[in-house]
C-alpha positions as CSV (number, residue, x, y, z in Angstrom):
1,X,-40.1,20.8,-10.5
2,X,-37.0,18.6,-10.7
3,X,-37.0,16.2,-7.5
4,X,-34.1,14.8,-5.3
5,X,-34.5,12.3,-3.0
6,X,-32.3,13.3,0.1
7,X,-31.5,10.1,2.6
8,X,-31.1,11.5,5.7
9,X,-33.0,14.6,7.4
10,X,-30.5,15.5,10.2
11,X,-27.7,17.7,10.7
12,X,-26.2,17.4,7.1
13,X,-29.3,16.4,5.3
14,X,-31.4,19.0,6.6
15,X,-28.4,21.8,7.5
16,X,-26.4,21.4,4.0
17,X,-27.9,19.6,1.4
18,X,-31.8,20.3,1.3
19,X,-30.8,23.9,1.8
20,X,-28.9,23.4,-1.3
21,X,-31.3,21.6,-3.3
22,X,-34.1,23.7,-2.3
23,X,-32.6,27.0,-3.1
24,X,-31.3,25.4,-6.9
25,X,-35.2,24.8,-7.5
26,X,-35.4,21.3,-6.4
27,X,-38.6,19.6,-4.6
28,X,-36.7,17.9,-1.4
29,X,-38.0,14.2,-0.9
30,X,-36.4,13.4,2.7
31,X,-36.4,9.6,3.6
32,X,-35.9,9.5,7.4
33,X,-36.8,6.8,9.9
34,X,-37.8,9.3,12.5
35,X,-41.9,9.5,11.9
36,X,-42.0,12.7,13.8
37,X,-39.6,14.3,11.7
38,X,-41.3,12.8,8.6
39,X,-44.7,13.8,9.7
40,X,-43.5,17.5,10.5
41,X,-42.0,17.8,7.3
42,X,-45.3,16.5,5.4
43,X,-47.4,19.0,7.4
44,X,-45.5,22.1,6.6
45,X,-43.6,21.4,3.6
46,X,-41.3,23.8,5.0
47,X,-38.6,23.8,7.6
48,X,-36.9,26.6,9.7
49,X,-33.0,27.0,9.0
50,X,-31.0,29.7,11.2
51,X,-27.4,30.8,9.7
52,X,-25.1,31.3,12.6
53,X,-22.3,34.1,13.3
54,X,-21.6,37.5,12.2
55,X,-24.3,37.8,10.1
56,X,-27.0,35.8,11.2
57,X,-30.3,35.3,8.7
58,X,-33.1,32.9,9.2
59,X,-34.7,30.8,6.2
60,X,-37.5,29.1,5.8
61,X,-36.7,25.8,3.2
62,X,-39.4,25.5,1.0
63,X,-40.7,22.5,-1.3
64,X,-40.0,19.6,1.0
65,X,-41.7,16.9,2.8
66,X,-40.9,13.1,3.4
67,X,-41.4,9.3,3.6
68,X,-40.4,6.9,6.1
69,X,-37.4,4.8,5.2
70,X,-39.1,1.6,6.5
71,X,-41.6,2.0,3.5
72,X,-39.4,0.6,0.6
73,X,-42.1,0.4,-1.7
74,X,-42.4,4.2,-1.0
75,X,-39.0,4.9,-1.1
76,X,-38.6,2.7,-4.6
77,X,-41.6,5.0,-5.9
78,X,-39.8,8.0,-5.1
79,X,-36.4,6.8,-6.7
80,X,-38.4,5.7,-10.1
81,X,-39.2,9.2,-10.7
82,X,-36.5,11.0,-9.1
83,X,-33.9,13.6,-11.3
84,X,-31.6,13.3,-8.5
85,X,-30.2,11.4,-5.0
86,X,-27.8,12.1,-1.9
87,X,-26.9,10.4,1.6
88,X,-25.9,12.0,4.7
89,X,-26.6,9.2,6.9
90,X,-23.8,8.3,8.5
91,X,-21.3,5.4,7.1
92,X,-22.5,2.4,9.5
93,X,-26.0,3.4,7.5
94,X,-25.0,3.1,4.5
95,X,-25.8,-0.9,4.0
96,X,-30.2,0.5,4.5
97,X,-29.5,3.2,1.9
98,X,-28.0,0.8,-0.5
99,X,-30.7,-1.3,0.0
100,X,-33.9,0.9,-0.6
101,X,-32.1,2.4,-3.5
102,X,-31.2,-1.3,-5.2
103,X,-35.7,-1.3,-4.9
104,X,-35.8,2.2,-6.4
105,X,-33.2,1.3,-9.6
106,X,-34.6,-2.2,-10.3
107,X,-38.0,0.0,-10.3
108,X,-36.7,2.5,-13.1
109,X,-35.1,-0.4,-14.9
110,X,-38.4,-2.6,-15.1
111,X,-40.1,0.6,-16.1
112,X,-37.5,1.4,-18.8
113,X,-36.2,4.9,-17.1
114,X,-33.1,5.2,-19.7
115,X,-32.4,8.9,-18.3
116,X,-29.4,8.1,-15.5
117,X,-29.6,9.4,-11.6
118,X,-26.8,10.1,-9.4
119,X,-26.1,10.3,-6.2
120,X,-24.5,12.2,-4.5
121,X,-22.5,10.0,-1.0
122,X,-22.3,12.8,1.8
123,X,-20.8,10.6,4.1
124,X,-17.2,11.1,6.1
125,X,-16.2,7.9,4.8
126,X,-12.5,6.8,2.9
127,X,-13.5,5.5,-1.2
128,X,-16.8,6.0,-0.2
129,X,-18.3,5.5,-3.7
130,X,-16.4,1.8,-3.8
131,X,-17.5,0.6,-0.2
132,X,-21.1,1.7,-1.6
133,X,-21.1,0.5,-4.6
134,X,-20.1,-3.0,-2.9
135,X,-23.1,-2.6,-0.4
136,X,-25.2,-1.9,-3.4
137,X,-24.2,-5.0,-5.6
138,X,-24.8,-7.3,-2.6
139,X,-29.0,-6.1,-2.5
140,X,-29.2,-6.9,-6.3
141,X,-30.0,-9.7,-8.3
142,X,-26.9,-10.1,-11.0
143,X,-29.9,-9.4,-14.0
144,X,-30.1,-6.1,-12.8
145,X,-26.3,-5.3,-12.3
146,X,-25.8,-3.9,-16.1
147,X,-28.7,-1.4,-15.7
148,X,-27.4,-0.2,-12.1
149,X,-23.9,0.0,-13.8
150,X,-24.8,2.2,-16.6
151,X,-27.3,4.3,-15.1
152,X,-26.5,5.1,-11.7
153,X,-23.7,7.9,-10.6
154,X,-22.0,7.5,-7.6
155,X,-20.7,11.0,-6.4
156,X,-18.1,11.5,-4.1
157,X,-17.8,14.8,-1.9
158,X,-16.3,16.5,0.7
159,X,-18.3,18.0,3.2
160,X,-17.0,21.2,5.3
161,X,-20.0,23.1,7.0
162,X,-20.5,23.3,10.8
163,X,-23.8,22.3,12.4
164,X,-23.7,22.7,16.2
165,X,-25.5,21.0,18.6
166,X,-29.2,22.3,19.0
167,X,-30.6,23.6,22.3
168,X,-32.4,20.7,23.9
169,X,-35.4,23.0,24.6
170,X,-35.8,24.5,21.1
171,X,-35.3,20.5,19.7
172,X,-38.3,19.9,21.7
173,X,-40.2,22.6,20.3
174,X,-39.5,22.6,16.5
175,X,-37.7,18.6,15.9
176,X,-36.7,20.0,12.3
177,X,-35.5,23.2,13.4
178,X,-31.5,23.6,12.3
179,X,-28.7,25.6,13.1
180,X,-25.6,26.1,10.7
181,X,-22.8,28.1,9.7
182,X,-22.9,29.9,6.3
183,X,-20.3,28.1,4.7
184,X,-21.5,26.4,1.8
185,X,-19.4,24.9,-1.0
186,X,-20.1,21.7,-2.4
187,X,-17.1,20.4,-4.2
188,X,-17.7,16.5,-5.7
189,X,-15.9,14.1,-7.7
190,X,-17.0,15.3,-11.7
191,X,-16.0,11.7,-12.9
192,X,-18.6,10.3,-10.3
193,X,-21.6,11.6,-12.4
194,X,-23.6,9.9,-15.0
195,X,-25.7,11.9,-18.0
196,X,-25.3,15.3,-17.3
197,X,-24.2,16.8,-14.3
198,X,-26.9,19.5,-12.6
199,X,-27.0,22.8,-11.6
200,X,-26.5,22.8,-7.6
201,X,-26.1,26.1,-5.6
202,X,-22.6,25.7,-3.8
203,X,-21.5,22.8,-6.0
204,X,-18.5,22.4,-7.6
205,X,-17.3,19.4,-9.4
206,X,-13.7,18.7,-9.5
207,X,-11.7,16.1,-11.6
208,X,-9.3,15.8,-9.0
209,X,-11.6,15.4,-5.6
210,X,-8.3,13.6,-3.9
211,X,-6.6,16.9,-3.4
212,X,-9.8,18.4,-1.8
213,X,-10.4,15.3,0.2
214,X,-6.7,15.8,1.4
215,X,-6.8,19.0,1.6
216,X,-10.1,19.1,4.0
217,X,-8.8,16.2,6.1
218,X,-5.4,18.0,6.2
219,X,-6.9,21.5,7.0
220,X,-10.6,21.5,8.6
221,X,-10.0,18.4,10.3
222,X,-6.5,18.7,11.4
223,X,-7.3,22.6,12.6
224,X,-10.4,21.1,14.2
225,X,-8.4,18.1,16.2
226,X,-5.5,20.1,17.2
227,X,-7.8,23.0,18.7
228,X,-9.7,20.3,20.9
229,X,-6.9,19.0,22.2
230,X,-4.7,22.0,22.8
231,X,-8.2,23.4,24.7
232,X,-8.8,20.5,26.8
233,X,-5.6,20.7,27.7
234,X,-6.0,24.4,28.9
235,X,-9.1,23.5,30.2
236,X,-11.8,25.1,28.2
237,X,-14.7,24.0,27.4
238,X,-15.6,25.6,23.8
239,X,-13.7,25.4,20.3
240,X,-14.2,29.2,20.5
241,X,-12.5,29.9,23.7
242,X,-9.4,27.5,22.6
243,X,-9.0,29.4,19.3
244,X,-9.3,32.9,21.2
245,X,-6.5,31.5,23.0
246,X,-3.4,33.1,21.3
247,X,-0.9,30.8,21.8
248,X,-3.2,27.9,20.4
249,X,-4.2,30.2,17.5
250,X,-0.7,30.5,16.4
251,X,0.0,26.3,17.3
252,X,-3.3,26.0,15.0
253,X,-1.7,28.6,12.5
254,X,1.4,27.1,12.6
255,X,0.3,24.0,12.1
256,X,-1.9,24.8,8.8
257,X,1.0,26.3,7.4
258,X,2.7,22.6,7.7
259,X,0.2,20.8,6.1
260,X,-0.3,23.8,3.7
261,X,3.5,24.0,2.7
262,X,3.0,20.0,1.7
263,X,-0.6,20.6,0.3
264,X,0.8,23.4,-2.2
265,X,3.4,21.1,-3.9
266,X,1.7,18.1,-3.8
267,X,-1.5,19.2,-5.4
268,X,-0.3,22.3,-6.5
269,X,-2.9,24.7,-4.8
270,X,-2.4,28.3,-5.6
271,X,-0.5,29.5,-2.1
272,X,-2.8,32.4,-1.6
273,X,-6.1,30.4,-1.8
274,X,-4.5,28.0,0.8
275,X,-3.8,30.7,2.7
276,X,-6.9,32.5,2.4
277,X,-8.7,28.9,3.2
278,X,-6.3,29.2,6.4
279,X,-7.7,32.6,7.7
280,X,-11.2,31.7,6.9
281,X,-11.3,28.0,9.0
282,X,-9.4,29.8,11.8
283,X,-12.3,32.9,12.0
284,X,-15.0,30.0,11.4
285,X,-13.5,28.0,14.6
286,X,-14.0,31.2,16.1
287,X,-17.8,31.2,15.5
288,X,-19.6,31.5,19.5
289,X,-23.0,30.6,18.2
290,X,-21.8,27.1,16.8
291,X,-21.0,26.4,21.1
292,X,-19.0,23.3,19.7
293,X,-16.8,21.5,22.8
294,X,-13.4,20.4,23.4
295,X,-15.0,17.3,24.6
296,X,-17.1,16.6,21.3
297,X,-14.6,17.6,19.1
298,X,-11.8,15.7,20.8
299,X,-13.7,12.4,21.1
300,X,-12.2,9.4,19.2
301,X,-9.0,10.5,19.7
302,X,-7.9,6.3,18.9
303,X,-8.7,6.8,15.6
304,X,-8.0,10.3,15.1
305,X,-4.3,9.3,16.5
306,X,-4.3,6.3,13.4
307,X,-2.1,6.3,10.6
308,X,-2.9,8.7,7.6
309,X,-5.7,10.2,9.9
310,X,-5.6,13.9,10.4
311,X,-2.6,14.0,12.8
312,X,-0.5,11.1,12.1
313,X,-1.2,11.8,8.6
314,X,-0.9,15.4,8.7
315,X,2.5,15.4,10.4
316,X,3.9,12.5,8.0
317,X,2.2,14.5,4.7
318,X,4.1,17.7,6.2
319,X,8.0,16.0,6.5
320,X,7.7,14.1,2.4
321,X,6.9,17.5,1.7
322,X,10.1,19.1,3.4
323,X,8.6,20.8,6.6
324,X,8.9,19.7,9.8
325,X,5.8,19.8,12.0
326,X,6.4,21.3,14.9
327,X,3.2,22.5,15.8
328,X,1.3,19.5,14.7
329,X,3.7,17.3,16.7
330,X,2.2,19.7,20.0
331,X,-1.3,18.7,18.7
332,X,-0.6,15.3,18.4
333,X,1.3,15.4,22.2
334,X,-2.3,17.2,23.7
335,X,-4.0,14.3,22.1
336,X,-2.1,11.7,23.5
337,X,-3.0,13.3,27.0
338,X,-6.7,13.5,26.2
339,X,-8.4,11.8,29.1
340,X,-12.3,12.6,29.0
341,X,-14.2,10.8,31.2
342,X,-16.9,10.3,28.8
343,X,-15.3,9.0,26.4
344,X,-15.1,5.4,25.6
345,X,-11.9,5.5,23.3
346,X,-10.8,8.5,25.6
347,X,-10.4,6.1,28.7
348,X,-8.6,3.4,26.9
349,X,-6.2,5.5,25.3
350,X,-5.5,6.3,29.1
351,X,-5.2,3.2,30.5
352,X,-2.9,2.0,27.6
353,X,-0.6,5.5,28.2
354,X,-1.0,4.8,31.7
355,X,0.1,1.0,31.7
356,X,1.9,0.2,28.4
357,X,3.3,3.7,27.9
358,X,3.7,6.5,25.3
359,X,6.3,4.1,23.1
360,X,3.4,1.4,23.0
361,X,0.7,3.9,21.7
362,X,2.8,5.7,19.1
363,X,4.1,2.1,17.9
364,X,0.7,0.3,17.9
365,X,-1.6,2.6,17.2
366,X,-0.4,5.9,15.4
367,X,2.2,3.3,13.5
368,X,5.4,5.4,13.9
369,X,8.7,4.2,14.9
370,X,9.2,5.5,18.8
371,X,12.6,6.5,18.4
372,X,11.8,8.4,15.0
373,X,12.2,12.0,14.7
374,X,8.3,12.3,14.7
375,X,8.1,10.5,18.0
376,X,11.1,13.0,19.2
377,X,9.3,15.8,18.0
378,X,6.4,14.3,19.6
379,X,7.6,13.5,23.1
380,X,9.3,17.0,23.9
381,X,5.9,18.1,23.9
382,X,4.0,16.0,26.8
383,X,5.9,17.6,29.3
């Protein structure tokens, strides 16, 4: 069997990716710090997965098991004869990956492995192939550099399935038991890949991944934010109940056909698969089983207020494009208002609203003029 090595075993890892890999004919290698998940996984060599919603199925993932990621010299073994890589680690993780996979490529370059690898960056992370590249270069001596140059991919992608939470009670009894939607496309940057590209179940490679980076940012995420904080602001607790709500459903609508409108022109999407993409985030938001919260979903809301982030940069994307955003302006007001006590960036987004004002935030932090016609559009809404 091919092999991938898959860094990471958690929610993306083990919900997305091995599921993918295992199902395209792939043996899974997992590196993972957590021993009891790597010792689970090397017991069974399988994994229980449970797809989520209106037609619920559960899978067992075969042809996996694991190594510690404080091994290097395992890990490097495991690189050397590897046909394939990925990372869903999480970007502040990035630096350890980079580092047990410099061990792995100056292994297949001292034992002449002219075949390239790729791998494949599952991380919510901005130019992620560039900030990991860097990361990489730094962990290698500069006699290596020409090897890891010409033989190693670096794969861009966007990532779109829901994983919810698991049940504290069923974590205890199964640690590598997942739960996840049944969304599963794959789409990654085709320019990323070295040699030939493979065969992966829900992959699709684009030459353009921009527009779909864009166009999940300015869609998923924008949907996702403006549901949290519309909800909060009602006082529910789930994604589900906010989206059930009708007057948010058609804010969250509305505001999809904003970004849409801009998304179609810029990077010419056909207008019916926007719109189909449209219907199908807005029923998936409405999944129960995923039990996603307001609170969860909502958190960050600093950065999530930040230029070119999925509010400020929705609304901005939506005006170059001719549409005014009304209803991403009311998302943008709810966040504003977000005040969740557990919440780090929550309470200081609070106590600079509450002391500096609503002119302070929208100038220093989301970077818009406060007597613009976003921050009018903006304003009429906190009332």
């Amino acid at each position: 069997m091919k092999k991938v090595v898959q860094f990471g075993a958690g929610n993306i890892g083990r919900g997305f990716l091995g599921q993918l890999f295992s199902e395209s004919g792939y043996k899974v290698v997992f590196v993972e710090v957590r021993q009891e998940i790597v010792s689970l996984l090397n017991k069974r060599g399988y994994y229980k997965l449970k797809i989520v919603g209106d037609n619920p199925q559960e899978l067992i993932i075969k042809n996996v098991r694991a190594v510690n990621g404080k091994d290097k010299d395992k890990v490097a073994w495991e690189i050397k004869t590897a046909d394939l890589m990925a990372s869903a680690v999480g970007a502040k993780n990035l630096p350890s990956v980079a580092s047990l996979i410099a061990g792995g490529m100056i292994e297949r370059c001292k034992n002449n492995i002219e075949k390239p690898i790729n791998l494949i960056i599952c991380e919510n992370l901005p130019k992620s192939s560039k900030v990991f590249r860097d990361y990489l270069f730094k962990k290698i001596e500069k006699r290596y550099w020409e090897y890891v140059t010409s033989h190693l991919g670096l794969v861009e992608s966007v990532i779109s399935r829901m994983v919810p939470v698991i049940p504290p009670e069923i974590r205890k009894s199964d640690p590598t038991f997942i739960m996840t939607e049944s969304y599963s496309i794959l789409p990654v940057d085709k320019i990323g890949f070295k040699g030939e590209i493979p065969k992966i179940k829900g992959m699709i490679p684009y030459d353009n991944l921009i527009a779909y980076e864009e166009q999940k940012l300015f869609t998923h995420n924008t949907a996702h934010a403006i549901c949290a904080y519309l909800g909060y602001r009602k006082g529910y607790k789930y994604i589900w109940e906010s989206i059930e709500d009708k007057e948010i459903r058609d804010i969250v609508r509305g505001a999809l056909m904003e970004t849409g409108n801009a998304l179609i022109k810029k990077h010419h999407f056909k207008p019916q698969e926007q719109r189909d993409l449209i219907d199908d985030l807005i029923q998936r938001l409405g999944n129960r089983a995923l039990g996603d919260t307001v609170a969860r979903v909502g958190r960050d809301p600093i950065r999530k207020l930040s230029p070119g982030e999925r509010l400020i940069g929705a609304a901005e994307l939506s005006y170059k494009y001719g549409t005014v955003p009304e209803n991403i302006a009311k998302g943008i007001a709810s966040a504003l208002l977000f005040d969740e006590k557990e919440d780090e960036e929550a309470k200081k987004l609070t106590s600079l609203r509450e002391e500096k004002g609503i002119d302070y935030i929208l100038r220093n932090i989301c970077r818009i003029n406060p007597q613009g016609k976003l921050a009018q559009l903006i304003k009429k809404n906190l009332t």
